[in-house]
N, C-alpha and C positions, 0 to 999 in steps of 0.2 A: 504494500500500500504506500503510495509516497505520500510523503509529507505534508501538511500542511500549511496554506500559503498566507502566514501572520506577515500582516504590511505592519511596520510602524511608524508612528503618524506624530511627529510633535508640531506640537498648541502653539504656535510663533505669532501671532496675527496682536495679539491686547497691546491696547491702546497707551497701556501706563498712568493712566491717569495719577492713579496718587502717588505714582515717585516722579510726575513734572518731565521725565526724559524717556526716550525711546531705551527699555530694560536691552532689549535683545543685542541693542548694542553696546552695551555698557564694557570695556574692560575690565575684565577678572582673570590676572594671573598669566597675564598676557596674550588672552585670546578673546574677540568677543563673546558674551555669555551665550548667544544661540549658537555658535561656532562650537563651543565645549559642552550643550547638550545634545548636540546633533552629533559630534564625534561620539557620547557616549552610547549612546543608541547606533548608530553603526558599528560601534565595537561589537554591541549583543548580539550584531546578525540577526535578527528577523526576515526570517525566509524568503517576504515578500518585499526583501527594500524597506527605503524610508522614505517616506512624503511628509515633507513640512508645507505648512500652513501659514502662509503669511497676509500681511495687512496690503491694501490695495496703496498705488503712487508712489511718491519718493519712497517713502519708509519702507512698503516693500521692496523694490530696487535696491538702498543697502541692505537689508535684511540677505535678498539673494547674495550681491554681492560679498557680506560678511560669510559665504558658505563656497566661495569658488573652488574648484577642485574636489568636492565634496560628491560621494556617487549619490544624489539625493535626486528627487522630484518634488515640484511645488504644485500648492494648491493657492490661487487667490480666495480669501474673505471678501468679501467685497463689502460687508457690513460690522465692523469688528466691536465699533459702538455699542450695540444691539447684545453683546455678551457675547461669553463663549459656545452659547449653543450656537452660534453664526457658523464659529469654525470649526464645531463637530459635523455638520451638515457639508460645507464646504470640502472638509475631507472626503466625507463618503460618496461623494459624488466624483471623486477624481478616483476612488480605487480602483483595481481592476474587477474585472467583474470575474475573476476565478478565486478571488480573495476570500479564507475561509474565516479569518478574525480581523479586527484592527485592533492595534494595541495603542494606546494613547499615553503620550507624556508629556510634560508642559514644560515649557524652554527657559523658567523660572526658578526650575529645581536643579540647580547646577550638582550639589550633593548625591543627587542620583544615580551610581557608576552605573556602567558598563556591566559591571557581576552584578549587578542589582535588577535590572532588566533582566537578563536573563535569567534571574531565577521565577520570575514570573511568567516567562516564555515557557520555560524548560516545563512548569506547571502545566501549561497549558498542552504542550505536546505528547505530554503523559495522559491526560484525563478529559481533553477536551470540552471542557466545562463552560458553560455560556457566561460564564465569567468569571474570573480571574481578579484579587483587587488587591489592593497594597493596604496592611495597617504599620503604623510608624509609635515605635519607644512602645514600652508598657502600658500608655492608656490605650492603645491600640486606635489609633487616629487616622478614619480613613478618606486617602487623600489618593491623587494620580499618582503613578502611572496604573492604570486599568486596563482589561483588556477585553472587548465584548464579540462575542463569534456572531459570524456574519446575518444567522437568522431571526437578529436582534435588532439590526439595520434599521431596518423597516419603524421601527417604535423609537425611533429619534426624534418625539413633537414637541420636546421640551423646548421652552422659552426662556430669553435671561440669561441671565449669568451665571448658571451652573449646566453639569454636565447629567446626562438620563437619571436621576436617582429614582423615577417610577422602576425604572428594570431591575435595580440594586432591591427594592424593596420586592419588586414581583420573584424575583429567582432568587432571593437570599439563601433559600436553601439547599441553592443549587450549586452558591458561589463557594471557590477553593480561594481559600485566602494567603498570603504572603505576608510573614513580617519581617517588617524592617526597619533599620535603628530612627529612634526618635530625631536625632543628627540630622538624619537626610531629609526629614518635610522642610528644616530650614528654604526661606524662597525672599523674593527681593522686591517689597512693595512700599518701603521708605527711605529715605536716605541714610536710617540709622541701619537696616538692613544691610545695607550697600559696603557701609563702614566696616563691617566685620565679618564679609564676606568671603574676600579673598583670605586672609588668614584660616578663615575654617574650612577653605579647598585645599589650602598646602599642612593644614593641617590633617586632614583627613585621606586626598587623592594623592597627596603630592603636585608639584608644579610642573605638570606633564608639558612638553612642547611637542610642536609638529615632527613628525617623521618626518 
């Protein structure tokens, strides 16, 4: 039987509103931040690629350009205002149509390696579970990266600024869940965020550079 074709899809498109500046470009650690969660998610291989998810006009233009050389595909938002259901919608409309999950991560969680995706992958390709979720630290806080199989698609009517939680609540007991350290939900939505950001990438990843 081959394998199942999980595309992963990161959330690049938000606006920023409450940190004042475009996050995705932000330098952290000498990369920009969509650049270091889009390598980490290519590290994990997902079988189907990566599709990132970006804002429409300038911002998206360097968005892409922050990812040059990058084996990636893009999806425009074209409404990214409107929340993040925009670019949940936006993704699923660009995947292939042999795509048997999307796995969603958000370009805000720079904490999120590489071996951290994939343990929620590797979940998936054992058990195929219509979904797949991430809890973070001992209060078990659940937060993206998610991963929902494709005959779930369809029930994406959600509005606003969050992502399906009717399907989290309809299949809860159907979902295989992943922990992972409370560390990693750290994400970057103020400037005091910002401040102590890179220290706890070289603290944690290490200050990785490009091959």
């Amino acid at each position: 039987m081959p394998s199942p074709s999980v595309s992963g899809v990161l959330l690049a498109a938000g606006s920023s509103r409450r940190l004042g500046q475009p996050k995705q470009l932000l330098m952290l650690a000498g990369q920009p931040l969509v650049r270091r969660s889009t390598r980490a998610l290519l590290d994990a291989r997902p079988s189907g690629g990566v599709l990132v998810v970006v804002p429409p006009g300038p911002l998206g233009q360097q968005v892409r350009s922050a990812l040059d050389g990058l084996d990636v595909r893009f999806a425009e938002c074209p409404a990214p205002e409107l929340g993040i259901s925009e670019s949940f919608r936006a993704a699923l409309a660009a995947l292939p149509p042999d795509t048997d999950a999307a796995y969603f991560a958000l370009a805000d969680m720079p904490l999120v390696s590489a071996a951290m995706h994939r343990q929620l992958l590797d979940v998936y390709e054992h058990t195929h579970a219509p979904l797949v979720l991430a809890r973070f630290g001992p209060e078990g806080v659940r937060a993206p990266p998610h991963l929902f199989r494709a005959d779930l698609f369809a029930h994406f009517d959600q509005q606003g600024d969050h992502g399906p939680r009717h399907l989290i609540r309809e299949y809860a007991d159907q979902t295989q869940w992943v922990e992972l350290p409370g560390w990693a939900l750290r994400d970057l939505d103020t400037p005091e965020d910002v401040a102590g950001m890179e220290a706890a990438i070289k603290d944690t990843l290490g200050d990785e550079s490009e091959e």
